[in-house]
Each structure stands twice: as structure tokens, then as C-alpha cells.
N, C-alpha and C positions, 0 to 999 in steps of 0.2 A: 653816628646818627642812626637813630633807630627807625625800620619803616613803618610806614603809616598805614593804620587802617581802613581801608577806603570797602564802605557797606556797600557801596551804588553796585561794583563788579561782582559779590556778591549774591545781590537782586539778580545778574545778569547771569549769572551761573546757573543759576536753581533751575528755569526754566528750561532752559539746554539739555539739565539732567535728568529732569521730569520727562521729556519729548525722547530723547534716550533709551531709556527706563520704559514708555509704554512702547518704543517702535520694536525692542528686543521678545517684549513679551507677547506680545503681535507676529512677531515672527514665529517664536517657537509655539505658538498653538496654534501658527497654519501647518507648520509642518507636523503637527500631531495629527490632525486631521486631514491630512493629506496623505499621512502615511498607514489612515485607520482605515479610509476609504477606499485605496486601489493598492494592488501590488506593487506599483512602482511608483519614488520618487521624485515627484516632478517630469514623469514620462522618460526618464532616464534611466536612474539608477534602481536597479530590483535587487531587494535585499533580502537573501537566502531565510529560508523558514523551514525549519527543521520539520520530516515529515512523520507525522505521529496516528500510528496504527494500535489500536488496541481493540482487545475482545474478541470474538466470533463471528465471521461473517454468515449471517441468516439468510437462506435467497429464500424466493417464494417454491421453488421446487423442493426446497431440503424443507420447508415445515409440512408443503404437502405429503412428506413420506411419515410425518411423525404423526402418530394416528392416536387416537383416544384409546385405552386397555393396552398400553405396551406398559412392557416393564421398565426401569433403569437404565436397565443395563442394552436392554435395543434402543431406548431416545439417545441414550451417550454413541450406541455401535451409528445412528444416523445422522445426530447434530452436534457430535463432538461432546467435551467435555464444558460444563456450566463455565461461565467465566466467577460468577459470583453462587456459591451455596453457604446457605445463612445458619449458625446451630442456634435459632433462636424461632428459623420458620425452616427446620428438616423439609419441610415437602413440597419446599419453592427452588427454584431452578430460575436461574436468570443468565438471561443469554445479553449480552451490551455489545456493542459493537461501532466503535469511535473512527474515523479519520479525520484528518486533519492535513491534505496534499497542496503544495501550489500550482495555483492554477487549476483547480475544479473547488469548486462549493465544500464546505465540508457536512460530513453525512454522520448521523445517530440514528441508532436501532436498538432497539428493546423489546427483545420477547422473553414472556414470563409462561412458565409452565408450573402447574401447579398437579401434585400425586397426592394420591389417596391411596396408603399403606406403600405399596412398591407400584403400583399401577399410576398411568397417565391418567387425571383427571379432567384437566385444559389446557389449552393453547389458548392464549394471549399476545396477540402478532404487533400490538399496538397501532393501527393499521395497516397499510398495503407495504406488504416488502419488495423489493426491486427484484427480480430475473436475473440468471446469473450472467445474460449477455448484457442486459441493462445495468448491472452493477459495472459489468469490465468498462462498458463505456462511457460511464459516469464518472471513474477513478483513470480512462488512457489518455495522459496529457500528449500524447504523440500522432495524433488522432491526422494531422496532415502529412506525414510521414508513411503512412499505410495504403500508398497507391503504389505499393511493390505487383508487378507483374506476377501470375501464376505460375508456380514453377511446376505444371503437366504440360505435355503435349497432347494436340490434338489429334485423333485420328488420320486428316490428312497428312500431318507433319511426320505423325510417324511412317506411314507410308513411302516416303522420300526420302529415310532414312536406309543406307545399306546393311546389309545383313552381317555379321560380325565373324572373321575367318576364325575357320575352327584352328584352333591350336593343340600339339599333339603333346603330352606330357615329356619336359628333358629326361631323357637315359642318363641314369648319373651308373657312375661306374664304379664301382667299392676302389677305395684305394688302400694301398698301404699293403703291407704280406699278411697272408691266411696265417694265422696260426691256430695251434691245435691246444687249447687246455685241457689239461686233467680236470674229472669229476671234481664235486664236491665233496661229495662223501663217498667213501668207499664202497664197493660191492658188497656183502655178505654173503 
């Protein structure tokens, strides 16, 4: 006996697969978006992101030293070496400078210096660069961790402190028997 085909269960599948089909695709583009938006998913699970440093870090103290009529070789001895020199534009200098950490924003910099013969011609800071205390603490994820007490004491403390017994160097004693070696080299 051969079985029958029956269209009605059919009809009654499709729909099952269709409902299926949009509730899987529903799912995986909230988690795309869930996982575009915050560091963690679903407020659970945080999935490690590799920490990506590149280029020269520019503060706003290290362009203030780089002056207009230096040469080369003192913008290199003050802001390091270019990340990018072009043989298409010799007399550009580009300073980039990427992070990419978790758990702080991530930060781009670009300054462009541009020479006339060997000399500085401009500084191009692209606007306001961050201070070098402003940088540390824009990149220190550990930021509630640093109510470490002072390791000075205060004048009073010290005072309450006792003076330190002088100690007198140990007598050490040669040990073993004297002996007497011959020269090195003979008398003449």
C-alpha cells in the first residue's frame, strides 16, 4: 500500500516554517544590535576586544615645544618620529595616533606638520589635543582602584618614630694560614 498524499498538512506546515524563519532572524539582529551598542551581552556576558594602539601619542605640551624654524631633526629629537612620511609630499609629516581600549571611548589624532626646505613651516594640531594628564585619564580603565593611601609620612608621624641603633661594622677575621708567595717577576 502506497501512502497518500495528503496537501491540507502541507498548508499546515508552511506557516510553522515561515513563523520560524522570521522569529530566528528577529533574534539574530537583536543580538547584532545589542552587541553594536554596549559592551556587554545581554548585561552578562562581555566579550573581550582586543586592545589596538597605533601611531604617536601628541599631547598638547609636546606640540607646544615644537616651534616654527626648527629643523628635522629637533621636531623628530621633540615629537618622535612621523608615523607616516610620504615620497610623494617630502615636506609633510603626519603624526596619527589611534586607540581603540575597552571600556573608554575610543580616541583619533592627527597632526600634520608641513617643512619648507629642512625647516618647520606649520603645525596643523587638527584641533584641541588632550594634556598629558588628560590623556592618562581618558585611556585609565582602573580609575576606582586608585584610592590607594599615600605611601609619605607626615611630620607628625615621623616624629613618633624611634631613632635607628647605630650598628657597628662585624670584625671579620682573615681566616686560613698566611702565606708568603714569591714575586712575579724576578729582581734585576
Amino acid at each position: 500500500m502506497r501512502p497518500v498524499f495528503d496537501p491540507s498538512a502541507s498548508r499546515m506546515r508552511r506557516p510553522i516554517a515561515l513563523f520560524g524563519a522570521l522569529l530566528a532572524t528577529l533574534s539574530l539582529a537583536a543580538c547584532q544590535s545589542t552587541l553594536q551598542n554596549s559592551d556587554s551581552f545581554l548585561g552578562v556576558i562581555t566579550p573581550y576586544k582586543v586592545e589596538i594602539v597605533q601611531g604617536n601619542v601628541i599631547t598638547k605640551e609636546q606640540a607646544a615645544l615644537a616651534k616654527v624654524g626648527m629643523t628635522r631633526s629637533q621636531v623628530r629629537d621633540v615629537l618622535g618620529s612621523p608615523l607616516l612620511t610620504d615620497i610623494f609630499h617630502a615636506n609633510r609629516w603626519d603624526y596619527v595616533f589611534t586607540i581603540r581600549r575597552q571600556g573608554t571611548p575610543p580616541q583619533a589624532h592627527h597632526v600634520l606638520l608641513v617643512f619648507e626646505n629642512d625647516t618647520l613651516k606649520s603645525i596643523d594640531t587638527g584641533g584641541e589635543l588632550p594634556g598629558e594628564h588628560d590623556f592618562v585619564a581618558s585611556i585609565d580603565t582602573f580609575k576606582t582602584s586608585r584610592n590607594a593611601p599615600a605611601l609619605a609620612l607626615t611630620d607628625e608621624q615621623m616624629k613618633t618614630l624611634r631613632p635607628p641603633k647605630p650598628t657597628l661594622p662585624p670584625q671579620v677575621e682573615p681566616s686560613g694560614p698566611n702565606r708568603a708567595y714569591p714575586p712575579l717577576e724576578p729582581n734585576s
